[in-house]
LODO-727985 format. One record per residue (C-alpha): x, y, z; residue number from 1. Coordinates in Angstrom, 1 decimal, m for minus. Example, Ala and Ser with C-alpha at 12.3 -4.5 7.8 and 13.67 -1.06 7.14 Angstrom:
node X=12.3, Y=m4.5, Z=7.8, i=1
node X=13.7, Y=m1.1, Z=7.1, i=2
end
This chain:
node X=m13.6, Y=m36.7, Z=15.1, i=1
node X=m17.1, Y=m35.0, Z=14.6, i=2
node X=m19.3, Y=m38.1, Z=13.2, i=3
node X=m23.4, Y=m37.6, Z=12.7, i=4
node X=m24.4, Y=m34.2, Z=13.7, i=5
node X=m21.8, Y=m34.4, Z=16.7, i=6
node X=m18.3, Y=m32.7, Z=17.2, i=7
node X=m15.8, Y=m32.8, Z=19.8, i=8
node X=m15.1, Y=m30.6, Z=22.9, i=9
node X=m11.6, Y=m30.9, Z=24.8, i=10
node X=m9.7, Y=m28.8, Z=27.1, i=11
node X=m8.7, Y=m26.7, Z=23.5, i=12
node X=m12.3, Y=m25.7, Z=22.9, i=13
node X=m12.2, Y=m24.4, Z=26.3, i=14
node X=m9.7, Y=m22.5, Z=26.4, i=15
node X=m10.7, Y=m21.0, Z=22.9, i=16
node X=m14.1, Y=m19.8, Z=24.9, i=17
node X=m12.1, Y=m18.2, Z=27.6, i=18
node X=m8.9, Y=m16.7, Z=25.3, i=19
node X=m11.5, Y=m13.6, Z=24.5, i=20
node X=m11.0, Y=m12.4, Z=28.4, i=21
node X=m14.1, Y=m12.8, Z=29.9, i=22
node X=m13.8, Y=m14.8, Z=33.7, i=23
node X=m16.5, Y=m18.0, Z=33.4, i=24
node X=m17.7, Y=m20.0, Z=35.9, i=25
node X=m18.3, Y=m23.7, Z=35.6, i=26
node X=m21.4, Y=m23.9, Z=34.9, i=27
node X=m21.3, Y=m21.6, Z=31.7, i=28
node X=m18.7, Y=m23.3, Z=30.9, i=29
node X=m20.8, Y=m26.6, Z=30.7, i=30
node X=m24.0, Y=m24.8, Z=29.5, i=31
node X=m21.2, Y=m23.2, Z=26.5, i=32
node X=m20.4, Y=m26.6, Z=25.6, i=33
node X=m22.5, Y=m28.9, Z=26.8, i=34
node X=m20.3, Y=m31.0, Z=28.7, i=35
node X=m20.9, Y=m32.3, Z=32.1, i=36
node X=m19.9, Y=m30.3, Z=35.2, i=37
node X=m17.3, Y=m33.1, Z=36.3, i=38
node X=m15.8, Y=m33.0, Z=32.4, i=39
node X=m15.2, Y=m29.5, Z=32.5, i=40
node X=m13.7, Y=m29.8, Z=35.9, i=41
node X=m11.3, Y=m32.4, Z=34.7, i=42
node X=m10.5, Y=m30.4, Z=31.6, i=43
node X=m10.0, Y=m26.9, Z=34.0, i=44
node X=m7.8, Y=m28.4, Z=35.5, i=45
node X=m5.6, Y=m29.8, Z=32.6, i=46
node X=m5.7, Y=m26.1, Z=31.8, i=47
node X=m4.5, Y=m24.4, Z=35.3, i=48
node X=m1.6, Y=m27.4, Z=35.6, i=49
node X=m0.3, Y=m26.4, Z=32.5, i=50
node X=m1.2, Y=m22.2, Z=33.2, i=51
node X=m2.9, Y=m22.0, Z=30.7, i=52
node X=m6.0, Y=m20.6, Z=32.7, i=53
node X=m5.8, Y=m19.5, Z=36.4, i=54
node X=m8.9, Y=m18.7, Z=38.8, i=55
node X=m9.9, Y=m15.1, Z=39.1, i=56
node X=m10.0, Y=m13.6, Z=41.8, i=57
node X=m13.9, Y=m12.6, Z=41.0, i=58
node X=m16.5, Y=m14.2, Z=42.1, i=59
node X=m20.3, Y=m15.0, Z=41.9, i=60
node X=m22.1, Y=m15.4, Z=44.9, i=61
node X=m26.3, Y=m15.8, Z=45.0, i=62
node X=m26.4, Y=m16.1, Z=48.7, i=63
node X=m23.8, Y=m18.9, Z=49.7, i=64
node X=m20.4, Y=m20.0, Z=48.7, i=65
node X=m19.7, Y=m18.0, Z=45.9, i=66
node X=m18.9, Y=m19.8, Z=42.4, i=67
node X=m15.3, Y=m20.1, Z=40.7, i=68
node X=m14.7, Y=m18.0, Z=37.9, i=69
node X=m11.6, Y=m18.8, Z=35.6, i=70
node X=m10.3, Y=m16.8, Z=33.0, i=71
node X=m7.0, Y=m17.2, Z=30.0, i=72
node X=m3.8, Y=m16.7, Z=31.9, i=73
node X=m2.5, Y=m14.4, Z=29.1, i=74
node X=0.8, Y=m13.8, Z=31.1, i=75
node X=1.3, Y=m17.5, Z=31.0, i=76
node X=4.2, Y=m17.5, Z=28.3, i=77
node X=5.2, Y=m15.4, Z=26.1, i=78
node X=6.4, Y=m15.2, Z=22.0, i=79
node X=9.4, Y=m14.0, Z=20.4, i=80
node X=8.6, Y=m12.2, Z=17.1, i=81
node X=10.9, Y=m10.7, Z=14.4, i=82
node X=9.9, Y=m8.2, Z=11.2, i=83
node X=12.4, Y=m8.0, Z=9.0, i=84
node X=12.3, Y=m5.6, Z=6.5, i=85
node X=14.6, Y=m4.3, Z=3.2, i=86
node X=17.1, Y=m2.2, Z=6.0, i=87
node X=15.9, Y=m2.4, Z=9.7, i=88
node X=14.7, Y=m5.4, Z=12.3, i=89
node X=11.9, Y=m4.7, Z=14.7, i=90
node X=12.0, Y=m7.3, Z=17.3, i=91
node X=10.1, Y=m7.9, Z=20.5, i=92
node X=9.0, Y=m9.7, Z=23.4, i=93
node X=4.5, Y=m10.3, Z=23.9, i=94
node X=2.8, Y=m12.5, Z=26.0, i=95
node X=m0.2, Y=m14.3, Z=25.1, i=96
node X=m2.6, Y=m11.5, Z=25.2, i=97
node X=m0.2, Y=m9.5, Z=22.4, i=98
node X=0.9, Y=m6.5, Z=24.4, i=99
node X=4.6, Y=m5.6, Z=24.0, i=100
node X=6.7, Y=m6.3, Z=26.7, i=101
node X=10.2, Y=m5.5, Z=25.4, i=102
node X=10.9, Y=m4.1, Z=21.6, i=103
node X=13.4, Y=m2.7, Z=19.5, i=104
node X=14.1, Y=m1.3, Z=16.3, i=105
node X=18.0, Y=m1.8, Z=14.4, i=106
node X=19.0, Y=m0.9, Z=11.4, i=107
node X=20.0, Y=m5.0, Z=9.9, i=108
node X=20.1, Y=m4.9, Z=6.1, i=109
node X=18.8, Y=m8.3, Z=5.0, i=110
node X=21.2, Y=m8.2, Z=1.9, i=111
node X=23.8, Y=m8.9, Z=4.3, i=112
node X=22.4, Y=m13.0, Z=4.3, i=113
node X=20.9, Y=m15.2, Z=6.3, i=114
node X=23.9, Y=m16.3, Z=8.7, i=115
node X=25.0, Y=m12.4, Z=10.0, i=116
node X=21.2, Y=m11.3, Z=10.1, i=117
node X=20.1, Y=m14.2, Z=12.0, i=118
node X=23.1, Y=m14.5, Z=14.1, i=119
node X=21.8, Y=m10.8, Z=14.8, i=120
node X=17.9, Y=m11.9, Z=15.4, i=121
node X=18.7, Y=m14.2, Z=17.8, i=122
node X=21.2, Y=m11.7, Z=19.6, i=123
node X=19.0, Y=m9.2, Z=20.3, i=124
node X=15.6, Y=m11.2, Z=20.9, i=125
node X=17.8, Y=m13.3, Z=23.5, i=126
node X=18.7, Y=m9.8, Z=25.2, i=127
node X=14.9, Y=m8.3, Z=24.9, i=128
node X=13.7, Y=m12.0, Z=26.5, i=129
node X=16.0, Y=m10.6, Z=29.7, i=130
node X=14.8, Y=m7.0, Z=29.8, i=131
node X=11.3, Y=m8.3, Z=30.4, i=132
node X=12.2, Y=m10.3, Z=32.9, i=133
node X=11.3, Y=m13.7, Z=31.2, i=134
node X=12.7, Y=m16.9, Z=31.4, i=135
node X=13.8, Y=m18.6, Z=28.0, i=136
node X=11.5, Y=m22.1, Z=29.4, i=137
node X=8.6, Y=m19.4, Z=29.3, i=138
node X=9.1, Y=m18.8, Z=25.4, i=139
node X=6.1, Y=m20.9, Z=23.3, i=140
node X=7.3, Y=m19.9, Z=20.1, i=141
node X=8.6, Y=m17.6, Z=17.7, i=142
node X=7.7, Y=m15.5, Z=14.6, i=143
node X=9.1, Y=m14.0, Z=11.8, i=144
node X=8.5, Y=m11.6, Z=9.0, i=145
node X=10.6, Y=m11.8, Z=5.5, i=146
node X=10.6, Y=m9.1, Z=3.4, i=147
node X=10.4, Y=m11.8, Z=0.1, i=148
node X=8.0, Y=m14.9, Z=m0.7, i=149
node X=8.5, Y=m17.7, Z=1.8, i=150
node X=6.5, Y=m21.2, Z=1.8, i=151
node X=5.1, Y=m21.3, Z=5.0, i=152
node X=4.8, Y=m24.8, Z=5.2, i=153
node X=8.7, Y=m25.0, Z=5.8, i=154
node X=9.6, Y=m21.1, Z=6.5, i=155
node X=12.0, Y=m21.5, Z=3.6, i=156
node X=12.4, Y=m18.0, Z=1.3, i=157
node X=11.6, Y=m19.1, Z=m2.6, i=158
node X=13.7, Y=m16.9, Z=m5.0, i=159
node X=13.4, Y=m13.4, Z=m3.2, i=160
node X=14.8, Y=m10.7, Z=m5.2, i=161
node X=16.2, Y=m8.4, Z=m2.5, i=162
node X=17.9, Y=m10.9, Z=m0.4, i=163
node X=20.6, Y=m12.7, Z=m1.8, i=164
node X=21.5, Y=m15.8, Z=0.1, i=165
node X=18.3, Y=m16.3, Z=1.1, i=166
node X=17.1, Y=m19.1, Z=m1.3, i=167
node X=16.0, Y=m22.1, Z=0.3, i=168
node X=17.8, Y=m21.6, Z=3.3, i=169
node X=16.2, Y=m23.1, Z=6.1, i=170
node X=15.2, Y=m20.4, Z=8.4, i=171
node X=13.3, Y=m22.1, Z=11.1, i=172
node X=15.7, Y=m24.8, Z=11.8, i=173
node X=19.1, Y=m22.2, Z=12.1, i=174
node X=16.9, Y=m19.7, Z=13.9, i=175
node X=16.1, Y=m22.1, Z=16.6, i=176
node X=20.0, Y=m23.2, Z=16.6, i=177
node X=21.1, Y=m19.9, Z=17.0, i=178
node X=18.7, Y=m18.8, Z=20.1, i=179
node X=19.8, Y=m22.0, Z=21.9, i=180
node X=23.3, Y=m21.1, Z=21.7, i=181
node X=25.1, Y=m19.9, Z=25.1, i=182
node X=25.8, Y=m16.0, Z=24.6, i=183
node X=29.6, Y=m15.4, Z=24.1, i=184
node X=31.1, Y=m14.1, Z=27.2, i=185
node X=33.4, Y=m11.2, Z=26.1, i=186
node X=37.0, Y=m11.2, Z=28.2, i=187
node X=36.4, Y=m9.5, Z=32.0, i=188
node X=32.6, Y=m10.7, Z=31.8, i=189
node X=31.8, Y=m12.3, Z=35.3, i=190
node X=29.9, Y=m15.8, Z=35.0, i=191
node X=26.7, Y=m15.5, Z=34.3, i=192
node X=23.7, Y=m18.8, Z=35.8, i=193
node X=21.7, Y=m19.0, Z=32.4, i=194
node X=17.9, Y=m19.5, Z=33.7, i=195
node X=16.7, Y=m22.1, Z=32.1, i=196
node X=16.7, Y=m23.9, Z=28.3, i=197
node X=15.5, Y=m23.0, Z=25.5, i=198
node X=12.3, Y=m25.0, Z=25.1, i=199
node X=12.2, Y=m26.2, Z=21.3, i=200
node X=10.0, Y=m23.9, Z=20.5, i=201
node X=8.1, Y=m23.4, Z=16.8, i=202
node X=9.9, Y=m20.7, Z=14.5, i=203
node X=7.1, Y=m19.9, Z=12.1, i=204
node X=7.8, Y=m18.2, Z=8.8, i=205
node X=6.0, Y=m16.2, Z=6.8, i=206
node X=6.4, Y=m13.0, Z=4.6, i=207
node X=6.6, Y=m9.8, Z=6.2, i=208
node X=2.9, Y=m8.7, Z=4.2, i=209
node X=1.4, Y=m11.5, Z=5.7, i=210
node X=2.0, Y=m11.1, Z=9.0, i=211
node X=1.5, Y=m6.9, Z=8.9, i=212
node X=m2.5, Y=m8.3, Z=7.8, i=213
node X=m2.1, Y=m10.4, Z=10.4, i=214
node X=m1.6, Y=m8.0, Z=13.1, i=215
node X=m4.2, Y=m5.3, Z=11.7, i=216
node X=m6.4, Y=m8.0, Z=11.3, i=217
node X=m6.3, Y=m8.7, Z=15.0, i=218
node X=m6.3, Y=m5.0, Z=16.1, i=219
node X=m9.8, Y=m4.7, Z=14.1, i=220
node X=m11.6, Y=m7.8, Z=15.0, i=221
node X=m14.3, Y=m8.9, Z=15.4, i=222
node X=m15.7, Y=m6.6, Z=13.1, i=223
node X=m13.7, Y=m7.1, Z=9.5, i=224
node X=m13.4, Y=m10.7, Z=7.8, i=225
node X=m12.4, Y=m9.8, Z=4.4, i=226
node X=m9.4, Y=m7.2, Z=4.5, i=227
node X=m6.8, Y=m6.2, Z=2.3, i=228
node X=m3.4, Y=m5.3, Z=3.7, i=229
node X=m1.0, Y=m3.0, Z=1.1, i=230
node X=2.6, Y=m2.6, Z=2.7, i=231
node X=4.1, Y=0.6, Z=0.5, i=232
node X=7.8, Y=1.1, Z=1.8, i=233
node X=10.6, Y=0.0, Z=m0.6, i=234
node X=9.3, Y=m1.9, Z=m2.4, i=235
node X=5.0, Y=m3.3, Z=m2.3, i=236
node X=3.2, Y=m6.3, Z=m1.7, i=237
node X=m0.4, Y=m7.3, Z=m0.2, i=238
node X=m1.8, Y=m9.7, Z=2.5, i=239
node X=m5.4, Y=m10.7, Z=2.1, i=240
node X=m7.9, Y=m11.4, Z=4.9, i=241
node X=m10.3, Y=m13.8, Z=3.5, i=242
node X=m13.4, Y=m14.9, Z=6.1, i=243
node X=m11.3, Y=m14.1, Z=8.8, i=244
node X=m8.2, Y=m16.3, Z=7.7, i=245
node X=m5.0, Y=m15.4, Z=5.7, i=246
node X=m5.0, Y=m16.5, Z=2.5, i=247
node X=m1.4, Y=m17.8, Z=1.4, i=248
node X=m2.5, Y=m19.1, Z=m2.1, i=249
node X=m1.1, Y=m22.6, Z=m2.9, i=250
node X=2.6, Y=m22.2, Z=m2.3, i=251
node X=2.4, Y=m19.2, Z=m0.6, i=252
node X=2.6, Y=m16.3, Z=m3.4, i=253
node X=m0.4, Y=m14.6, Z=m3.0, i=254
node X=m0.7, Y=m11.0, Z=m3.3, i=255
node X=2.7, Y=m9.9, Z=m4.9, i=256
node X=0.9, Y=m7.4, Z=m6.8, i=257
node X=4.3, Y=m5.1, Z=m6.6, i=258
node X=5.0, Y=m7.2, Z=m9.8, i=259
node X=1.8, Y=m6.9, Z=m11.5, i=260
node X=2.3, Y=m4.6, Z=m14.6, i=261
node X=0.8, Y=m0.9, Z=m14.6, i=262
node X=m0.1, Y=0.2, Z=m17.8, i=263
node X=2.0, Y=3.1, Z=m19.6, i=264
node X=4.9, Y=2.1, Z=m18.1, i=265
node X=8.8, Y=0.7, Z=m19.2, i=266
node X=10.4, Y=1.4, Z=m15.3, i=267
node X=12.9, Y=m1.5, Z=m15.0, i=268
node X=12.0, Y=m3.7, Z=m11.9, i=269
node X=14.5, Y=m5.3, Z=m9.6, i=270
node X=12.4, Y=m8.8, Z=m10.5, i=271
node X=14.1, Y=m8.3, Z=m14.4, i=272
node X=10.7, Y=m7.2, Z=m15.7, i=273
node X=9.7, Y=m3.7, Z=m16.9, i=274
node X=6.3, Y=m1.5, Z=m15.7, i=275
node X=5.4, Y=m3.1, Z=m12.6, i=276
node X=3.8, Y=m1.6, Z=m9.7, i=277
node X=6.6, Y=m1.2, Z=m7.0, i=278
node X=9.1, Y=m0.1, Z=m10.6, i=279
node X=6.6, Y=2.9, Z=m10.1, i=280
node X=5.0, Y=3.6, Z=m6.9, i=281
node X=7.3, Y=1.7, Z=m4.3, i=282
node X=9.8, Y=3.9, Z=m1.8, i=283
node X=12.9, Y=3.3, Z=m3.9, i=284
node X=11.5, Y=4.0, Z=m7.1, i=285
node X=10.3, Y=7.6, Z=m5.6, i=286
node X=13.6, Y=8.2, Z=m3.7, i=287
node X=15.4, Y=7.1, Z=m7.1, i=288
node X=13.4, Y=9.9, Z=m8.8, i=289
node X=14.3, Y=12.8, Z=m6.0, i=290
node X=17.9, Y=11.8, Z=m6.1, i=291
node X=18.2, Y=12.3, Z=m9.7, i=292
node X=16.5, Y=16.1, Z=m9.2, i=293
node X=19.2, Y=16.8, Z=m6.4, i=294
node X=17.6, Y=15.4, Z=m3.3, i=295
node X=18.8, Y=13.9, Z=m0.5, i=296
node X=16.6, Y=11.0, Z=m0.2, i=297
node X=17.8, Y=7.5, Z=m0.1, i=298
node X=14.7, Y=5.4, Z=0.9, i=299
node X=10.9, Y=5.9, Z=1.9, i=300
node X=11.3, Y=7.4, Z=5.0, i=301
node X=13.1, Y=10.4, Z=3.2, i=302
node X=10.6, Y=10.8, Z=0.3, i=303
node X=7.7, Y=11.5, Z=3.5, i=304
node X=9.8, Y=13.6, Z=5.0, i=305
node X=10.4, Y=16.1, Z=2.2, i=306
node X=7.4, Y=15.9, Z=1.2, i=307
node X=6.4, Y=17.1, Z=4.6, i=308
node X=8.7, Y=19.2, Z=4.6, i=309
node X=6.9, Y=21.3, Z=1.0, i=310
node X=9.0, Y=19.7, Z=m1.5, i=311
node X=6.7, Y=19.7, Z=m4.2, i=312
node X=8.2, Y=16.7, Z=m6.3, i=313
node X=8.2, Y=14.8, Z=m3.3, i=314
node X=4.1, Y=15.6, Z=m2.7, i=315
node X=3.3, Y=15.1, Z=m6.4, i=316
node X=5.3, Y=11.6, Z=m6.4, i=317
node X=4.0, Y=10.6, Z=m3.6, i=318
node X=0.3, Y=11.0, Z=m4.7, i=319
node X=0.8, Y=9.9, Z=m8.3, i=320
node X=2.1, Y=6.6, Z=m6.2, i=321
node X=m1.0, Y=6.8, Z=m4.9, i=322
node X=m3.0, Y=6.9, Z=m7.9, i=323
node X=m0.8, Y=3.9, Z=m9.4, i=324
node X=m1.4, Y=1.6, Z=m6.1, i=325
node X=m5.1, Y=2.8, Z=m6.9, i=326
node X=m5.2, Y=1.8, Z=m9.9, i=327
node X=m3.8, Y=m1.8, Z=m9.4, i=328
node X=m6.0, Y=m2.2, Z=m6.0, i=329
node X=m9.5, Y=m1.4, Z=m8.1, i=330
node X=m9.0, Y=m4.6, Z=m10.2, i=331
node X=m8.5, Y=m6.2, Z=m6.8, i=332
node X=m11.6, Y=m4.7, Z=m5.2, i=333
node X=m13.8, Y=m5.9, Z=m7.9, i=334
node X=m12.1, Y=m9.0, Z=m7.6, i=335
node X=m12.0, Y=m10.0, Z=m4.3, i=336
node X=m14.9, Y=m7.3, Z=m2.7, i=337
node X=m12.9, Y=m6.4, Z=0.6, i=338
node X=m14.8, Y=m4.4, Z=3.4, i=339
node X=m11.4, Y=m2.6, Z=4.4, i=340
node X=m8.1, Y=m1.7, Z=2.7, i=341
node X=m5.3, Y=m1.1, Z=4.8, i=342
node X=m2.4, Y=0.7, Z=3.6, i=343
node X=1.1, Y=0.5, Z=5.7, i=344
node X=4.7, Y=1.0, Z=5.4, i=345
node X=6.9, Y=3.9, Z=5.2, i=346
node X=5.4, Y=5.8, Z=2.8, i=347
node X=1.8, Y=4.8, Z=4.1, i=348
node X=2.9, Y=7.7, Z=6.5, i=349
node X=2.5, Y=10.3, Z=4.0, i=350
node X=m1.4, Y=9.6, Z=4.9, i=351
node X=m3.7, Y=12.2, Z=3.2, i=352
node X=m1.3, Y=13.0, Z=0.7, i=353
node X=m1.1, Y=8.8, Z=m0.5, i=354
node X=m4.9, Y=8.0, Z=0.8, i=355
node X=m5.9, Y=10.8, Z=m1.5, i=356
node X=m4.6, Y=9.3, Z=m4.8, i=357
node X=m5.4, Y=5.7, Z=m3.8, i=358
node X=m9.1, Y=6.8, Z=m3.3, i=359
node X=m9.5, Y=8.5, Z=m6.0, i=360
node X=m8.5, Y=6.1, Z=m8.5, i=361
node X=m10.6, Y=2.7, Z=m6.5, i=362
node X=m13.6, Y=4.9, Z=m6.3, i=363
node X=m13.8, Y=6.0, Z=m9.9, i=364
node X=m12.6, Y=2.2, Z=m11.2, i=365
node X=m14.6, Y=m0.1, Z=m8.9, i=366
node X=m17.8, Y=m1.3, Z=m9.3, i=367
node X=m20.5, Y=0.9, Z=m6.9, i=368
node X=m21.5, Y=m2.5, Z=m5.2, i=369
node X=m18.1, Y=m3.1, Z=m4.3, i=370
node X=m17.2, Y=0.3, Z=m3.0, i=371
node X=m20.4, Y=1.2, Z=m1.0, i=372
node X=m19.3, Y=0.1, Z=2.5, i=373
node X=m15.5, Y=m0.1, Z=1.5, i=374
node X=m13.1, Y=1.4, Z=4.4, i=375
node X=m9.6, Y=2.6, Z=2.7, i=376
node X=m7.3, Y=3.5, Z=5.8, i=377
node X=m4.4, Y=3.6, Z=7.4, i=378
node X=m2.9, Y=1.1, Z=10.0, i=379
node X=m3.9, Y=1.2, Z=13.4, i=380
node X=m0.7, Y=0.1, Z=14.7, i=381
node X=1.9, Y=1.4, Z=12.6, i=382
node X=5.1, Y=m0.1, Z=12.1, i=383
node X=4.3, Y=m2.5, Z=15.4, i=384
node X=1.8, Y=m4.9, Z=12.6, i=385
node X=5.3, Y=m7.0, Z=11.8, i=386
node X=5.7, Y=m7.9, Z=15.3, i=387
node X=2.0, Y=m8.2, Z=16.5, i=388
node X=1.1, Y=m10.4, Z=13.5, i=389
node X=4.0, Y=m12.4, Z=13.9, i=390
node X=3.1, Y=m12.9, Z=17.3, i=391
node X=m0.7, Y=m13.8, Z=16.0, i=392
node X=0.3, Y=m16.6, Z=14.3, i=393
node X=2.2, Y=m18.0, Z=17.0, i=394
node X=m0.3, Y=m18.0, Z=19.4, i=395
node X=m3.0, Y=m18.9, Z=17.0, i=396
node X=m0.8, Y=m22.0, Z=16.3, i=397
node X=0.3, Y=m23.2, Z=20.0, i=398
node X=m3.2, Y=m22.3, Z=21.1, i=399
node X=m5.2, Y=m23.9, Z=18.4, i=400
node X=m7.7, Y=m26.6, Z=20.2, i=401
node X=m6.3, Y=m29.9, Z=18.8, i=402
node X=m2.5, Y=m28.4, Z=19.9, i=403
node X=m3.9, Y=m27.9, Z=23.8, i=404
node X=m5.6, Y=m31.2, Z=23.5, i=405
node X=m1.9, Y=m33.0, Z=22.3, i=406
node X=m0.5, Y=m31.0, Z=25.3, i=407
node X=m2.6, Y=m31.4, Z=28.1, i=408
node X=m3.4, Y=m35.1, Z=27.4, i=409
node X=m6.9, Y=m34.8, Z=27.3, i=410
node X=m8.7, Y=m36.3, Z=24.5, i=411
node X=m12.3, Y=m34.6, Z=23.6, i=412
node X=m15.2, Y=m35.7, Z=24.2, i=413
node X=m17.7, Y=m36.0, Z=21.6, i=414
node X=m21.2, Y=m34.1, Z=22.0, i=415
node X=m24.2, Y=m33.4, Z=19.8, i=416
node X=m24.1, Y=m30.5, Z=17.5, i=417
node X=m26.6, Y=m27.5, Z=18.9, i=418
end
């Protein structure tokens, strides 16, 4: 434990100074963290016995033999990640590094309860895990998005209105039961050799907002430490960015502001109160509103596309949800003084059309100090945020320094603080 100006340095911190890519020889390594040359040997090769690190195949040479270099082995495992949302499942298969190795999108309505969608999760992921060629030992965790307040402490959903069934059940726990079941062999199947065991892996839990700020949070780092994430598909709900971290409020609840009430308005809300935000401005609410002028539009994704298409109730819904998420979001902006505002989900793909409205309203609300150097945008990675961010918080948990320490069996050593 850091005591009197001095913290300490194990083989986690190193491999937290080599997880941003760059190859490091030993001695930068010592000069980085002020261990001995001998200490950071030992602790390198704590790292390259478990793979966590591996020796590049560059090298620095001032005249004679030239010097190791060692860099993250971001091929070393891999993560399983899930996001779950009101009607479809995208699930997929990233290493360390977070590109995408196997994916898939399916249409899984989560109304249909926690036993049949799992049982469906844990299908498919255990089917991607073999189209990219991985080995179930390889997997070092897995993450999931639930469209509905979850305590991430235990990955448990707490009262969420659109899944039924979900209450309290324990999500991690059956998850990880599931994916170390033996896949039923269907009459005529050959025998198959199953590679390997499922490793006991971490599920980790969180709601599907979260993660989405998660994963956009990633894709614009370093530069952006306070963000605000706003999914708009069926329904609405917010992930905040706070100094680089996700802010999860004490039980887990922060940012539901698809429930906070927009003034002017008696729409019934599928939470049993009247005027909130996602009663006005969320994908069903829209798609509710076409249907009853003779539409064809069940959900979000059919609102965009007439609206694309000319309809002009679709376009003038579709902005006037803009102006409503606006609305709400300027009270948050002079609240909470984000640098960037993020705005996903199906309807998020309107883009001009929904940036317009949400603009126009923050900018004319908001304090000028607030909004000076404010960035309202859409996502950089589109519906793949779920399964990133899901992935982001699994690797940020198995790689986190004290984790690698427990793991490799190398307790820190303690330093002075530069």
């Amino acid at each position: 434990m850091p005591t009197n100006g001095r913290h300490a340095v194990g083989a986690g911190a190193l491999l937290a100074i080599l997880r941003d890519g760059q190859p490091r020889t030993r001695g930068e390594l010592a000069r980085l963290t002020g261990l001995s040359r001998s200490t950071v040997s030992q602790r390198l090769d704590a790292l390259i016995g478990s793979r966590w690190v591996v020796e590049d195949e560059g090298a620095i040479s001032s005249g004679g033999r030239p010097a190791s270099m060692f860099t993250f082995n971001g091929g070393a495992r891999v993560v399983l990640a899930a996001d779950l949302g009101a009607t479809r499942a995208r699930l997929a298969v990233l290493d360390l590094g977070l590109d995408v190795l196997a994916e898939q999108v399916t249409g899984l309505p989560v109304d249909l309860g926690p036993e049949p969608v799992l049982g469906a999760v844990a299908t498919s992921l255990r089917h991607l895990l073999a189209t990219a060629g991985r080995d179930p030992a390889q997997v070092c965790g897995v993450g999931i998005g639930l469209p509905g307040p979850v305590e991430h402490r235990t990955g448990r959903p707490v009262n969420p209105p659109i899944m039924p069934g979900w209450d309290g059940f324990p999500v991690p726990e059956r998850l990880r039961e599931l994916l170390g079941e033996r896949p039923k062999e269907r009459p005529g199947d050959q025998p198959r050799d199953r590679p390997g065991e499922w490793p006991g892996a971490p599920v980790l839990v969180d709601n599907d907002v979260n993660v989405m700020a998660l994963g956009e949070h990633w894709a614009a780092r370093p530069a952006v430490d306070h963000l605000i994430y706003i999914k708009i598909g069926t329904g609405i709900g917010c992930g905040i960015i706070s100094g680089g971290r996700l802010h999860r409020g004490a039980r887990g609840a922060a940012g539901d502001v698809g429930h906070i009430r927009v003034p002017a308005s008696g729409a019934p809300c599928r939470c049993g109160n009247t005027g909130c935000l996602e009663a006005v401005a969320g994908g069903a609410s829209m798609a509710a509103a076409l249907r009853e002028a003779g539409a064809d539009a069940r959900g979000s994704k059919d609102v965009v596309a007439l609206m694309r298409a000319g309809d002009p109730l679709a376009t003038r819904l579709v902005r006037q949800a803009g102006r409503e998420v606006g609305t709400v979001m300027a009270a948050i902006v002079n609240f909470f003084n984000p640098s960037v505002i993020v705005l996903g989900g199906d309807v998020a793909e309107a883009g001009e059309q929904l940036l317009a409205g949400v603009r126009e309203t923050i900018y004319s609300r908001s304090l000028p100090l607030a909004t000076q150097h404010l960035g309202i945008r859409t996502g950089e990675l589109g519906d793949r945020a779920g399964v990133v961010g899901a992935a982001v918080m699994v690797v940020e948990h198995v790689l986190d320094p004290a984790t690698i320490d427990e793991a490799t069996g190398e307790r820190p050593a303690c330093i002075a603080a530069r």
